[in-house]
C-alpha positions as CSV (number, residue, x, y, z in Angstrom):
1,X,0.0,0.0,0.0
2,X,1.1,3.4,-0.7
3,X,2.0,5.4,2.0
4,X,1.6,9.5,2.1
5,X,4.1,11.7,0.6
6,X,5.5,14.4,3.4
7,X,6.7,17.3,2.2
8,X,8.7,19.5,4.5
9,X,11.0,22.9,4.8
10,X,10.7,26.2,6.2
11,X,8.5,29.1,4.7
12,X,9.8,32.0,2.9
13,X,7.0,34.2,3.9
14,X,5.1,35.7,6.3
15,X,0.9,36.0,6.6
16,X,-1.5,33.3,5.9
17,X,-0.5,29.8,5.8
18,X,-2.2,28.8,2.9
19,X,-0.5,31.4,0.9
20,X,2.8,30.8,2.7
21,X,2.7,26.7,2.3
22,X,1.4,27.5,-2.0
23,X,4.9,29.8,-2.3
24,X,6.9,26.5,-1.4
25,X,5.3,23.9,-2.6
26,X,3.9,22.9,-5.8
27,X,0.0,22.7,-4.3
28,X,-2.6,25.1,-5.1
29,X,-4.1,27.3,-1.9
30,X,-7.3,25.3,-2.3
31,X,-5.5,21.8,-1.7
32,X,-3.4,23.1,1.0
33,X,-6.7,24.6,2.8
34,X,-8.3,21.0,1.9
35,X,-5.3,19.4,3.7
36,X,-5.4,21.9,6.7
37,X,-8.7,20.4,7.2
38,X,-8.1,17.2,7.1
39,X,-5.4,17.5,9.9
40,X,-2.6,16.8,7.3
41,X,-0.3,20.3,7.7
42,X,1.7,21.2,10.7
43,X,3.6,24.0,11.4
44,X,6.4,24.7,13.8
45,X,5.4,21.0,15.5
46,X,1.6,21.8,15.9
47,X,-1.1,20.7,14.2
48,X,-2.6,23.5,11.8
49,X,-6.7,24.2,11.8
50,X,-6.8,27.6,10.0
51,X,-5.3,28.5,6.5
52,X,-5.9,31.8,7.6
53,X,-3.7,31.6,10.3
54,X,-0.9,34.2,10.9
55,X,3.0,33.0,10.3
56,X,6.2,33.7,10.3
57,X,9.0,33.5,7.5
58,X,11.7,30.7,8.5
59,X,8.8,28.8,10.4
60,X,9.0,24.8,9.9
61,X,6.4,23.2,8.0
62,X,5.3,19.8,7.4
63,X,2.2,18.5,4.5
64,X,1.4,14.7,4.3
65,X,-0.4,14.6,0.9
66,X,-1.9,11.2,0.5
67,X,-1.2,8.8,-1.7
68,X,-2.4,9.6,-5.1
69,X,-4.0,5.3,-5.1
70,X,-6.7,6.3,-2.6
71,X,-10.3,5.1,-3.4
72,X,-11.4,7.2,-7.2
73,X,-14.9,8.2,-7.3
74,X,-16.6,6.3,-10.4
75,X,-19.0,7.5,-12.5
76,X,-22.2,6.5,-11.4
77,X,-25.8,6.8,-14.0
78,X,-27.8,8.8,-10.9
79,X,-30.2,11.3,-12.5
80,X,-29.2,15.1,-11.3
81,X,-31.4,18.3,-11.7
82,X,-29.6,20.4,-13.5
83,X,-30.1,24.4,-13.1
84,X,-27.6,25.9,-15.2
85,X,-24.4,24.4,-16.8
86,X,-21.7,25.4,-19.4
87,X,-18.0,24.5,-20.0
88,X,-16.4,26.3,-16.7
89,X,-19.4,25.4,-13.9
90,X,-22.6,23.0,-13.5
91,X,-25.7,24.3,-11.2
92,X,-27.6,21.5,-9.9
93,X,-30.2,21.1,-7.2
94,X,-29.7,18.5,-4.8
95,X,-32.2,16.3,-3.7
96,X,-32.3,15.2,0.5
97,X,-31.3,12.4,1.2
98,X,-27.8,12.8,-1.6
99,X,-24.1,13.1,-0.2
100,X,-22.1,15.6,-1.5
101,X,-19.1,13.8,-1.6
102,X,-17.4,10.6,-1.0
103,X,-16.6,10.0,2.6
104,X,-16.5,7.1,4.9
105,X,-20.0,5.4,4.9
106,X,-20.8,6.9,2.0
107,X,-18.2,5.4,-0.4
108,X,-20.6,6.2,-3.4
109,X,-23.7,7.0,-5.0
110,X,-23.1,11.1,-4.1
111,X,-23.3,13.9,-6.5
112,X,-19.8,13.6,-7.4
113,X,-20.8,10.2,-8.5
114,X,-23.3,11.4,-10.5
115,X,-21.4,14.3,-12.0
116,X,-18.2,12.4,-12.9
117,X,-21.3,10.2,-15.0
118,X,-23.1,13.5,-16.3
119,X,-19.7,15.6,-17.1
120,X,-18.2,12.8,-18.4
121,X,-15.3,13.3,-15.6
122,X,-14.2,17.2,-17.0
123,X,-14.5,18.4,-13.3
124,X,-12.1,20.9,-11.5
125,X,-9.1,18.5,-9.6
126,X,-8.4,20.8,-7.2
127,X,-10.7,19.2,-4.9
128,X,-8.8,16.4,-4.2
129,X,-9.9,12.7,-5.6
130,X,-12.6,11.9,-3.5
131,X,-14.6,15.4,-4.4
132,X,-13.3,16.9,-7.7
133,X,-15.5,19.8,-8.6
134,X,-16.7,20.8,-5.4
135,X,-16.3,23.9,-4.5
136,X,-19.1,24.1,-1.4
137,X,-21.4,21.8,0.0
138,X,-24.9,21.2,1.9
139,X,-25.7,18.4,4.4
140,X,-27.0,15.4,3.4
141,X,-30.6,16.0,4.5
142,X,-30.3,19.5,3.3
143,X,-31.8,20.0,-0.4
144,X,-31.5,22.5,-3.1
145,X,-28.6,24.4,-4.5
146,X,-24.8,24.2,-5.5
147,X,-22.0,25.4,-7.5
148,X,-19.7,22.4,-9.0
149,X,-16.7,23.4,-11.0
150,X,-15.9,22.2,-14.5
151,X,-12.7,23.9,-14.9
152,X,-10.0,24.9,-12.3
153,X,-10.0,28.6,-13.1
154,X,-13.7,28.7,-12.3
155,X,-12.9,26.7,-9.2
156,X,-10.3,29.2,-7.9
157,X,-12.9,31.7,-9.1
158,X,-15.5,30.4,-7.3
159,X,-13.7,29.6,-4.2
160,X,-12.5,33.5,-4.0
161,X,-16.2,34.2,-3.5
162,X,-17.0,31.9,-0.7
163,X,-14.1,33.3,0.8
164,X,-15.1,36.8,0.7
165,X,-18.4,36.4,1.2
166,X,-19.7,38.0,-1.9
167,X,-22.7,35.0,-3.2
168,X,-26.2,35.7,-2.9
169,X,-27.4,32.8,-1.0
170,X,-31.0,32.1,0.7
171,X,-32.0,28.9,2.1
172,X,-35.9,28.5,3.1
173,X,-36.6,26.8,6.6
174,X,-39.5,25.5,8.7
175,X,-38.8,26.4,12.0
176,X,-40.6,25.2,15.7
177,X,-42.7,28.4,17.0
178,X,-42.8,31.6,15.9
179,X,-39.7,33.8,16.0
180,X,-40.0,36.9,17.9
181,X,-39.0,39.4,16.3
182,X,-40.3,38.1,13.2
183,X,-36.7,39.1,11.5
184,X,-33.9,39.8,12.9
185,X,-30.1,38.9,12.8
186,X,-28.5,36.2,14.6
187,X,-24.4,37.0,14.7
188,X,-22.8,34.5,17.2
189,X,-19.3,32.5,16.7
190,X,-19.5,29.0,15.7
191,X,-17.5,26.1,16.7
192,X,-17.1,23.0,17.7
193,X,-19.1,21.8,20.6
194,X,-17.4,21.0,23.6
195,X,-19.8,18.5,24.9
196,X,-20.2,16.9,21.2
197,X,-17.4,16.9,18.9
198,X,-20.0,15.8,16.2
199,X,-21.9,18.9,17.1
200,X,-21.6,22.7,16.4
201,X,-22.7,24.8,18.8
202,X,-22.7,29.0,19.0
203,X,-19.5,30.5,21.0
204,X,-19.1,33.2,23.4
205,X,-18.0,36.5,21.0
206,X,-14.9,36.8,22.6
207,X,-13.7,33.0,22.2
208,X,-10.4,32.2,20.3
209,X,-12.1,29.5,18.9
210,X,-14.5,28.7,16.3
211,X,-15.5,31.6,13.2
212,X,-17.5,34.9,12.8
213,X,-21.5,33.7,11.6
214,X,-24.4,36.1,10.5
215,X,-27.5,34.6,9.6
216,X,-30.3,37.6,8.7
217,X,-33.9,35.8,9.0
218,X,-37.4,36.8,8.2
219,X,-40.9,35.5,8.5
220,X,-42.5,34.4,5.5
221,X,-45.2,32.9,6.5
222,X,-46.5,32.3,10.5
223,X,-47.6,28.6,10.5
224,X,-49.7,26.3,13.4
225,X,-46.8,25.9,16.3
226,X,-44.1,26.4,13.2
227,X,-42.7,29.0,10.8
228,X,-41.5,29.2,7.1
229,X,-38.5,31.4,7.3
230,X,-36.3,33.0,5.0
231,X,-32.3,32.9,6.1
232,X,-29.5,34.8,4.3
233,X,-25.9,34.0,5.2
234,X,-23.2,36.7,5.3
235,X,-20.6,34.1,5.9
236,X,-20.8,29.9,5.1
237,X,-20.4,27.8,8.6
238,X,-20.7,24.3,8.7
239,X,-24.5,24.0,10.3
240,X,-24.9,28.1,10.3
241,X,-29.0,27.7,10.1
242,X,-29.7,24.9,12.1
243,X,-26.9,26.5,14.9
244,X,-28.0,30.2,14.6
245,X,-31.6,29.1,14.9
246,X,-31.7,26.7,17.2
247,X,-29.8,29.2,19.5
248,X,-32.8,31.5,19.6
249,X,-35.4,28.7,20.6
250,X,-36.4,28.1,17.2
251,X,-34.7,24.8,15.8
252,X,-35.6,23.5,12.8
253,X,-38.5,20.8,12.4
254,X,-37.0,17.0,11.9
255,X,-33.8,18.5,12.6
256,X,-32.6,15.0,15.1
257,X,-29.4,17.0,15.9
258,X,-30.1,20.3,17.6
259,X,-33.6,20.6,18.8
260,X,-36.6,18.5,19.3
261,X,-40.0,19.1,17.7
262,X,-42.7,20.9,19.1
263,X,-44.8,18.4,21.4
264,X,-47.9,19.3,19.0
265,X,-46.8,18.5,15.7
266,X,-44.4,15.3,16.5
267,X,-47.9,13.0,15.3
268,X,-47.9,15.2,11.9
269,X,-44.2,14.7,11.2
270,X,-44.6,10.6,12.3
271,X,-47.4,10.8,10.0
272,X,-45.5,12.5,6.7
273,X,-42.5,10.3,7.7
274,X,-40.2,13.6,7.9
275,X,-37.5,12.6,9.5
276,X,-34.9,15.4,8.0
277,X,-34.1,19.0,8.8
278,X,-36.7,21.4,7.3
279,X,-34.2,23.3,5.0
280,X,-33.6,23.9,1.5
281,X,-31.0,26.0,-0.1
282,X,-33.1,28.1,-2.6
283,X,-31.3,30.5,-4.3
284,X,-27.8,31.1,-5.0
285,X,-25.6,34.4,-6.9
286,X,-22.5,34.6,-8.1
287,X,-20.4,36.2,-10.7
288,X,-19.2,33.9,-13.2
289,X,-15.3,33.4,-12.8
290,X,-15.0,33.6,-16.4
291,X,-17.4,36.1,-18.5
292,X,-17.9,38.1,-15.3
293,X,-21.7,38.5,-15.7
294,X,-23.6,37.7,-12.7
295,X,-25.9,34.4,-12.7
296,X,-28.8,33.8,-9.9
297,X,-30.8,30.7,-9.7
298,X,-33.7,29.7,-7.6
299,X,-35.7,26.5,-6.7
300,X,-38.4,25.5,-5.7
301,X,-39.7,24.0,-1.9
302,X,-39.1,20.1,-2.5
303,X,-42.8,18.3,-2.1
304,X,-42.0,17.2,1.5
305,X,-41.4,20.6,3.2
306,X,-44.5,22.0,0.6
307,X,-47.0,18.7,2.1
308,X,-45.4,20.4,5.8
309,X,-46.2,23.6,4.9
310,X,-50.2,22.8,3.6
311,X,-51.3,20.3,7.0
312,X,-49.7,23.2,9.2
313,X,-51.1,25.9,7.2
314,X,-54.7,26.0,8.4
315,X,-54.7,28.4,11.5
316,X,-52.5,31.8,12.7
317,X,-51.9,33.2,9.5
């Protein structure tokens, strides 16, 4: 069996560490920050979690890339909505239920799967082997929209604007109870969870740990015991919705992980056998990394969260 290449030295520069470890190695930022977070890079004999982190020139660095033989995703015939697509980037909208990516459990049938089939494997590399293309990505349970690159320069393109925070994206939620304010702005730190390490969970504001999260919601439309809300995300955390909601009292419906459904509608959810977070990622923005015209899609509510929204429809509208 192969084992992982290490690469080692000292960097030249000062300032982020992604940038630093690209200036002395042959790997693009967007593999380095793909190794950062799989544990992979250390620096100065400490294990890195931030490509944004701060160094210093002459520090000692050390990168296990592994071994180009691991697992390749194969093309797999699974049918994919497709929202937009051209030469440089693919829009698609996800269905619940679909992985993103190949990971351990879920070795295949994921929307790289079924893009390596639909693209006939012209997908960005920079993601690594196991997730070529992917430039962002929504839970499992989570349905609606992404952004897949075709070509690397879209992909570097693309990742510029998740980084800055410049995409339009919405995602539509059913939440227990009825927010009050109606809209508002949740902006809390999010991190890992000290009593779960499976778990995020929202951090004091002056912690060293964790990253800056603003969620803007609104009311859309007051349901019985539930609302349909409307969240827009200034930056991308892993869980942002489900943690920034559930923080103000109002976790999602069928979300298993961080709330638990009002006491009322638990025989209604049984019944519809919704057993998934109420979220859906319904419109995304972005400038196209290569004509430079902006492109915004939206989608639809899937017919699970609609079916949710008619039986708890009938009363305080």
């Amino acid at each position: 069996m192969d084992r992982p290449e290490t690469l080692t030295g000292t960097l030249a520069s000062a300032g982020r560490l992604d940038k630093a470890l690209a200036d002395v190695t042959a790997l693009s930022r967007e593999r380095v920050k793909a190794l950062i977070a799989e544990g992979r890079v250390e620096v100065a004999g400490t294990t890195a979690t931030s490509a944004s982190a701060k160094v210093d020139a002459g520090a000692p660095f050390s990168v296990h890339v592994p071994p180009p033989s691991n697992p390749q995703a194969c093309p797999q015939d699974i049918p994919i909505a497709v929202a937009y697509e051209d030469e440089h980037l693919i829009v698609v909208d996800k269905p619940a239920g679909m992985v993103v990516h190949p990971a351990a459990g879920n070795p295949d049938g994921t929307l790289v799967n079924a893009l390596l089939h639909h693209c006939e494997g012209q997908l960005s590399g920079i993601g690594g082997v196991a997730r070529p293309g992917i430039v962002h990505r929504i839970d499992k349970d989570t349905s609606g929209l992404l952004v897949v690159a075709k070509s690397d320069v879209a992909h570097e393109g693309l990742a510029r604007q998740f980084a800055d925070h410049s995409l339009e994206r919405a995602y539509l939620a059913i939440c227990g109870g009825h927010p009050n304010p109606p809209s508002g702005t949740v902006d809390e730190r999010i991190g890992r969870s000290d009593r779960d390490r499976k778990k995020m969970a929202v951090l004091p504001k002056d912690s060293s740990r964790g990253k800056h999260a603003v969620t803007h919601y609104k009311t859309i439309e007051r349901l019985d015991h539930c609302t349909l809300v409307e969240c827009r995300l200034e930056t991308g955390r892993t869980h942002q919705v489900r943690v920034h909601l559930a923080s103000i009292g109002h976790a999602l419906l069928g979300d298993p992980v961080y709330g638990r459904d009002p006491a009322p509608l638990r025989p209604l959810l049984k019944q519809l056998g919704f057993h998934r977070q109420a979220l859906h990622a319904a419109r995304i923005g972005f400038v196209h990394p290569v004509t430079g015209n902006f492109l915004a899609f939206d989608s639809e509510l899937p017919a699970d969260m609609r079916e949710l929204i008619d039986q708890t429809g009938h009363s305080n509208r």
